[in-house]
C-alpha positions as CSV (number, residue, x, y, z in Angstrom):
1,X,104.5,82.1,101.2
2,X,102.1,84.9,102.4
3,X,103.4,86.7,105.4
4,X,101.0,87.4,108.2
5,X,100.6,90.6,109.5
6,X,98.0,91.7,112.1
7,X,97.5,95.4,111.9
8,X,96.3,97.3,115.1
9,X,94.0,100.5,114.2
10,X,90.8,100.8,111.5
11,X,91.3,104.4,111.3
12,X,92.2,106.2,108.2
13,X,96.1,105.1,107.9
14,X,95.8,101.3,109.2
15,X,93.0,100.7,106.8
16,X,95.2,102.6,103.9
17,X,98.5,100.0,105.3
18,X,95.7,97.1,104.9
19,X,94.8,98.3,101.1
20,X,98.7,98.8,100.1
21,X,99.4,95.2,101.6
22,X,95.9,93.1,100.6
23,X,96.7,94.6,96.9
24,X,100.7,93.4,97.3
25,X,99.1,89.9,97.0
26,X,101.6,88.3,99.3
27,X,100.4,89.5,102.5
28,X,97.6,87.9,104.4
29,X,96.1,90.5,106.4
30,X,94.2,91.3,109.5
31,X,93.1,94.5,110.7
32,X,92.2,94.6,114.5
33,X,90.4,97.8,116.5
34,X,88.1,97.8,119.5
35,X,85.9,99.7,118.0
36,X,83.3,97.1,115.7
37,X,82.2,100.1,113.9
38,X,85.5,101.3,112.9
39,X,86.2,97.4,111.6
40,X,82.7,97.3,109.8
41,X,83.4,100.5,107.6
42,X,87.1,99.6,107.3
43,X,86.2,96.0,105.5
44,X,83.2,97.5,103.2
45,X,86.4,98.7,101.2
46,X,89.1,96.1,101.7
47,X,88.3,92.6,102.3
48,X,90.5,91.3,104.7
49,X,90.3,89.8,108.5
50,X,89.1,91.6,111.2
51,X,88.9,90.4,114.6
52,X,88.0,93.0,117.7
53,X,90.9,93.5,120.0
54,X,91.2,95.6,123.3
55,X,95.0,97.4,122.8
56,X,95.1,97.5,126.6
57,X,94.2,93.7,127.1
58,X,97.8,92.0,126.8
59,X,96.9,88.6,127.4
60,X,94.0,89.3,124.7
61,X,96.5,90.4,122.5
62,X,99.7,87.9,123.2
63,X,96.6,85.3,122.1
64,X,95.5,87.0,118.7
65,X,99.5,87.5,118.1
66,X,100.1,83.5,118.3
67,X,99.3,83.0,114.5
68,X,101.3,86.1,112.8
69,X,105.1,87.1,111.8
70,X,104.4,90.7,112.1
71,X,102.2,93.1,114.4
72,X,101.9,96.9,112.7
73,X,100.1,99.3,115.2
74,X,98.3,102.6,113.6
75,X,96.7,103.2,116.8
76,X,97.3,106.0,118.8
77,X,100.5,106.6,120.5
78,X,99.4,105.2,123.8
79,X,98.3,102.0,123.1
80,X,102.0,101.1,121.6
81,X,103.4,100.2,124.8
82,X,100.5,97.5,125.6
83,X,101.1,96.3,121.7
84,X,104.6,95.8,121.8
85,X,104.7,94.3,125.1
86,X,102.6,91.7,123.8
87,X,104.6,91.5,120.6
88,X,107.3,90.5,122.6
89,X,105.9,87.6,125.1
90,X,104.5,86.2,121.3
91,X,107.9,86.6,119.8
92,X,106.6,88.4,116.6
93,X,107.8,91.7,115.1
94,X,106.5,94.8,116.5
95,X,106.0,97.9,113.9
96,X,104.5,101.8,114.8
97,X,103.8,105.4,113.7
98,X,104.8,106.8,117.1
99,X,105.8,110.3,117.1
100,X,106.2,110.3,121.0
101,X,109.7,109.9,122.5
102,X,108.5,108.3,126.1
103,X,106.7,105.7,123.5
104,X,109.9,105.0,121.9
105,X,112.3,105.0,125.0
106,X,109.2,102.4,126.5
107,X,109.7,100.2,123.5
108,X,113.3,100.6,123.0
109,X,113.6,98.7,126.6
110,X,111.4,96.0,125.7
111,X,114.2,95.5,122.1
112,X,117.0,94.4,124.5
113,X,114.3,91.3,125.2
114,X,114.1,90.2,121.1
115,X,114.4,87.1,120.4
116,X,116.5,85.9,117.2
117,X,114.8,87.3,114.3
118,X,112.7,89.1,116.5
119,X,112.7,93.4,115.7
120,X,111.6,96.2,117.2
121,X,111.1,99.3,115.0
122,X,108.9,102.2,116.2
123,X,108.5,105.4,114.3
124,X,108.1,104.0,110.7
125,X,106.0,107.0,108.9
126,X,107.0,109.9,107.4
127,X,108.1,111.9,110.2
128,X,109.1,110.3,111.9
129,X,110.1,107.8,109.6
130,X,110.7,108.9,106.0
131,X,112.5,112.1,107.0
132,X,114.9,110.4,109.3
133,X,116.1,107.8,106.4
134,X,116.4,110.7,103.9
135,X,118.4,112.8,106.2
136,X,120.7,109.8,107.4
137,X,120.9,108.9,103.6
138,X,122.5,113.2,102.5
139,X,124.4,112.9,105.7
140,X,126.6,110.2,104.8
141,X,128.2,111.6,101.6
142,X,129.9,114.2,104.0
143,X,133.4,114.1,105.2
144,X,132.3,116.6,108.0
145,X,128.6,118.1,108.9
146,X,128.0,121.7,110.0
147,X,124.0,121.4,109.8
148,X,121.0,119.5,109.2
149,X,117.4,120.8,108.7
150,X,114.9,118.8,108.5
151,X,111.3,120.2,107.4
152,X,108.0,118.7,106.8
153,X,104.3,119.6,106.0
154,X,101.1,118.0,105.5
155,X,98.9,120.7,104.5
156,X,95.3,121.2,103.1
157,X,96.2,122.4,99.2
158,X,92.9,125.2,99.7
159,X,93.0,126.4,103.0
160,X,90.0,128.7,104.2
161,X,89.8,129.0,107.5
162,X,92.2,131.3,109.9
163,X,94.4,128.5,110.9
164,X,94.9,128.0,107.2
165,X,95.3,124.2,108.1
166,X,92.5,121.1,108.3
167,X,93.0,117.9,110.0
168,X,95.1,115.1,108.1
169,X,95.9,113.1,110.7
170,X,95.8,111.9,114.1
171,X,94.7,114.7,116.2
172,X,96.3,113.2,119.5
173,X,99.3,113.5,117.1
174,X,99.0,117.1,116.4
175,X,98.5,118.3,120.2
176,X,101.3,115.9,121.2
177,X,103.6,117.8,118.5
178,X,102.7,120.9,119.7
179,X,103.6,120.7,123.3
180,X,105.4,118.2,124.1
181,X,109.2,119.4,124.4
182,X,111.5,119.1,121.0
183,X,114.7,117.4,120.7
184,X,117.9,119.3,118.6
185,X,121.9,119.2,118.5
186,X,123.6,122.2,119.5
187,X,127.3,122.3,119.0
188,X,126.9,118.9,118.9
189,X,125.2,117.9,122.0
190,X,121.7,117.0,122.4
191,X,119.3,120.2,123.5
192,X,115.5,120.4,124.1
193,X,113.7,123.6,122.9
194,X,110.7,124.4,123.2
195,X,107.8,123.9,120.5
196,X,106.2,126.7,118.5
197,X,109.4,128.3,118.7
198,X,112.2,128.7,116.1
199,X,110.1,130.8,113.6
200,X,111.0,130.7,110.3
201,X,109.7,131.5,106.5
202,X,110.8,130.1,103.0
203,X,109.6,129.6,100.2
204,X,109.1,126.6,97.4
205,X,108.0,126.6,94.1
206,X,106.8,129.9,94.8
207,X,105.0,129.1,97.8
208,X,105.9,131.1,101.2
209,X,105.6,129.0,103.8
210,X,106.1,129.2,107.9
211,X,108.2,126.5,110.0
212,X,109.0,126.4,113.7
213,X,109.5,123.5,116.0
214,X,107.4,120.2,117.1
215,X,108.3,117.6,119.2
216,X,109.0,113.9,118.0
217,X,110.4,114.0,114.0
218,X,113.3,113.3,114.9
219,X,113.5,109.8,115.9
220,X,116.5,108.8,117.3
221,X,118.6,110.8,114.9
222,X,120.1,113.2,117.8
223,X,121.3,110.3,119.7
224,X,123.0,108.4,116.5
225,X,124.5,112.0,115.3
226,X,125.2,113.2,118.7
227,X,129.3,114.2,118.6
228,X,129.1,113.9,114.5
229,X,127.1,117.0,113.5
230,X,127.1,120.3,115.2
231,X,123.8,121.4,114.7
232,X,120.1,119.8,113.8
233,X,117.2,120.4,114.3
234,X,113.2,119.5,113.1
235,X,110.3,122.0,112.2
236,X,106.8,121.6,111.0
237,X,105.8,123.2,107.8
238,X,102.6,125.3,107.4
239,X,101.3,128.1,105.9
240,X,102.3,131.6,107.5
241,X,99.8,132.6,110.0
242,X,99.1,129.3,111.8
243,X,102.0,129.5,114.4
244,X,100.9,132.9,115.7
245,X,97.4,131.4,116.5
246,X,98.3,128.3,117.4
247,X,100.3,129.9,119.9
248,X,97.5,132.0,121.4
249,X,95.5,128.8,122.2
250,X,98.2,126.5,123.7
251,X,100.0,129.3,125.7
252,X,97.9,132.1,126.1
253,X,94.4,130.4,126.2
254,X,96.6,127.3,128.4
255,X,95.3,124.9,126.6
256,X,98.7,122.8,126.9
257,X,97.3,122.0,130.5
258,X,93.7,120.8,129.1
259,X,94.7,118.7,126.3
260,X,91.5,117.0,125.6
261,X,90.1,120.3,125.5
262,X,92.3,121.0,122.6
263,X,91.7,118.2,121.1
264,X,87.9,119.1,121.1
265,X,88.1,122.4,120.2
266,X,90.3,121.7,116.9
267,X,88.2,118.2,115.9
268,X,84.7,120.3,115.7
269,X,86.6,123.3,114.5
270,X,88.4,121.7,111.4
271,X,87.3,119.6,108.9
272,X,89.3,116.9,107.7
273,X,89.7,117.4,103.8
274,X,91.1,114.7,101.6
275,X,92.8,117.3,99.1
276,X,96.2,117.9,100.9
277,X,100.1,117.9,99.9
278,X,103.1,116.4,101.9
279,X,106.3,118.6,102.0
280,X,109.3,117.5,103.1
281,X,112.9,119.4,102.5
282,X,115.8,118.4,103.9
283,X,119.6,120.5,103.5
284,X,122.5,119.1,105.1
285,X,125.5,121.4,104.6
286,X,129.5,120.3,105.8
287,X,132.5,120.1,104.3
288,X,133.5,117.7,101.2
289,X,136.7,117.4,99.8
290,X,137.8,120.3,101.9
291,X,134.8,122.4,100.3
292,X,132.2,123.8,101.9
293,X,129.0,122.1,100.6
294,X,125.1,122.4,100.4
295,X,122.8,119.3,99.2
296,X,119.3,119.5,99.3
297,X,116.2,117.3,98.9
298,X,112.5,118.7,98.4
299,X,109.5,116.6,97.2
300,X,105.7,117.2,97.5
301,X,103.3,114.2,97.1
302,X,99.7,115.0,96.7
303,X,96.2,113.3,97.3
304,X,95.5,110.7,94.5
305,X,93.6,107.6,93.5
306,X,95.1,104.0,94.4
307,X,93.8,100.5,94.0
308,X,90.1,102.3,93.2
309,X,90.4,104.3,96.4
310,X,91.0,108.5,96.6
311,X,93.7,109.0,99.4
312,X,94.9,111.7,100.9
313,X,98.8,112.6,100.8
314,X,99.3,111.8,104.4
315,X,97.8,109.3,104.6
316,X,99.6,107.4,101.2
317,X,102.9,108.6,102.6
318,X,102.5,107.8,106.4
319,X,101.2,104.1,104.9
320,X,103.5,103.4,102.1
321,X,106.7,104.4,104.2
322,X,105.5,102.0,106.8
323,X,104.6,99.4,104.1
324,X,107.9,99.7,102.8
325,X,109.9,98.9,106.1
326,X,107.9,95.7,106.5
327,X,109.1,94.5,102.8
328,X,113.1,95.4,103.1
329,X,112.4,93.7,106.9
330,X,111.6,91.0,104.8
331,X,114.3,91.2,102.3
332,X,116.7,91.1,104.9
333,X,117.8,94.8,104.4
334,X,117.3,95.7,108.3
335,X,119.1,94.3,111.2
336,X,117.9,90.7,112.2
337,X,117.2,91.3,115.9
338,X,116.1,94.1,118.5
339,X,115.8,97.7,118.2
340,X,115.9,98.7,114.5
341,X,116.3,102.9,113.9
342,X,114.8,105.0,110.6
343,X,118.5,105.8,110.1
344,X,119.3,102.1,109.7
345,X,117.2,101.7,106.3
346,X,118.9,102.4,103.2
347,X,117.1,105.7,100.9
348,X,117.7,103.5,97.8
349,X,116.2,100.2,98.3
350,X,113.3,102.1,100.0
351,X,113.0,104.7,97.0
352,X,112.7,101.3,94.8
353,X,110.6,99.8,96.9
354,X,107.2,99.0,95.2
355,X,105.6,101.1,98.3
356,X,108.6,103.6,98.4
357,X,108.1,104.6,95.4
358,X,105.2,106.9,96.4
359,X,107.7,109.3,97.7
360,X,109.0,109.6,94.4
361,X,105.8,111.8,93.0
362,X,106.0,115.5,91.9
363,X,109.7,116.3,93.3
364,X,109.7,119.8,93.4
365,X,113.3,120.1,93.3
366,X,115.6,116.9,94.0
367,X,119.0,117.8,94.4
368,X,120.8,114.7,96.4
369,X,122.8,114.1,94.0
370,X,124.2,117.2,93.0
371,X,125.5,120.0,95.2
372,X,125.6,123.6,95.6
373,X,129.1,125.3,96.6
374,X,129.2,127.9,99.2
375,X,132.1,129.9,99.4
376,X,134.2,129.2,102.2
């Protein structure tokens, strides 16, 4: 039987999480926004349901939630509270993107409520999301952990402008990584640090790149390593430059304190562009068999052409990692009831996965099963 999933969000991910799910064949889908508009354009390319829904409107939701098994939202971050409140009261399974922690605590609350076969899983994208279940995946073939670093980038593959970066994604997303405080372990405890700091450069596949830190990619993986690894921590990836000006505008310029300012400045500044790469690189280093060890992970996945539709990286990752969770949910791979974490799915049946499997184009360098010695 088809399951029934009501997706909240026409934008450019739900409607991508509609197209992976309408072309599985075995999910009946219906994509809900407030915005008619948004639902209009969004069913000119996939035809499934649409029905216009007010996030904000419980009762209007707990109704339109009567007749599904699971609710996904791709709305912004601050509609998830609303969403999953209703998911609750209509005993279906709530699903989200949400990089924002307060989100998560919110929702993490409402879990203790679940009924039997009811879940809870926020933070299903690609970071958070994919980078958590990587990282928890590397993690366990240690004995002991020293460090994790976690690194991730969705970036425009021609930057031209000064910021050398367009818009990929949400931008309430971006500012909200960019200011709000960041999560880390420290000697083992649980720190905040502040974001746009941590500067640092590397370089892959002889690309230089910059990284520092952004709130929210994280997940819940502090608390659930808290005691177990001494230190870990999450940066954004871009390209060397963007930091130093980003920087000016939040801090010097005080745009932190005018966010919908920002938000307007970088949304007629930027363009979008459909021609991007996802980075992610993950390194956990500890101690195995008494030697001091080194495994890495690095993959990029670029913009391509699915089910007759050109998608951009982010958006096929963010999509397909969320796509993913909602089939191993259904496989009975996940917990059965109440708050479910990233670090709870397993990296193989979601690397297998008929939507995981998008994470498994153009590894730059895939070393998670092999390991580099470092001398003690």
């Amino acid at each position: 039987m088809k399951r029934k999933v009501l997706i909240f969000g026409a934008g450019k991910v739900g409607t991508t999480i509609a197209h992976l799910l309408h072309h599985a064949q075995n999910y009946e889908v219906t994509l809900a926004d407030k915005s008619e508009q948004a639902l209009e354009r969004a069913v000119k390319t996939v035809p499934v349901k649409s029905v216009v829904l007010d996030a904000t409107d419980v009762g209007m939701m707990q109704e339109a939630f009567k007749d599904v098994d699971q609710v996904v939202s791709a709305g912004p971050y601050f509609v998830n509270k609303f969403i999953a409140e209703a998911a609750l009261h209509a005993g279906v399974s709530y699903f989200d993107l949400t990089e924002d922690r307060e989100t998560t605590a919110h929702i993490r609350e409402l879990a203790k409520q679940a009924k039997s076969g009811q879940v809870f899983m926020p933070q299903c994208g690609l970071a958070p999301g994919f980078i958590g279940i990587l990282a928890a995946d590397l993690a366990r073939g240690f004995d002991s952990i020293l460090d994790i670093k976690m690194r991730v980038g969705a970036l425009p593959q021609f930057p031209t402008n000064m910021l050398m970066y367009n818009l990929t994604w949400s931008t309430d997303g971006v500012v909200n990584e960019y200011i709000n405080p960041c999560e880390a372990l420290h000697d083992g405890k649980i720190v905040e640090m502040q974001a746009l700091e941590g500067l640092e450069s590397f370089s892959l596949d002889g690309i230089t790149y910059e990284a520092f830190n952004t709130s929210g990619g994280l997940g819940t993986l502090c608390e659930t390593l808290e005691g177990k690894v001494q230190r870990l921590d999450y940066k954004s990836v871009r390209y060397p430059g963007h930091r130093y000006l980003m920087q000016f505008l939040i801090r010097d310029l005080r745009l932190s304190e005018r966010r919908e300012m920002l938000k307007d400045i970088l949304e007629n500044a930027l363009p979008i562009t459909p021609q991007d790469v996802v980075l992610t690189f993950c390194t956990v280093t500890g101690y195995k068999d008494g030697r001091l060890t080194q495994v890495s992970d690095a993959r990029k996945i670029y913009d391509q052409m699915v089910h007759g539709e050109h998608w951009s990286a982010i958006q096929l990752t963010t999509a397909a990692s969320l796509c993913a969770v909602l089939d191993l949910h259904a496989e009975d791979f996940l917990p059965e009831q109440g708050f479910v974490r990233q670090e709870d799915v397993p990296l193989k049946p979601f690397l297998e996965n008929r939507f995981g499997r998008y994470y498994q184009v153009e590894q730059v360098e895939h070393l998670a099963n092999s390991a580099r010695i470092v001398p003690a």
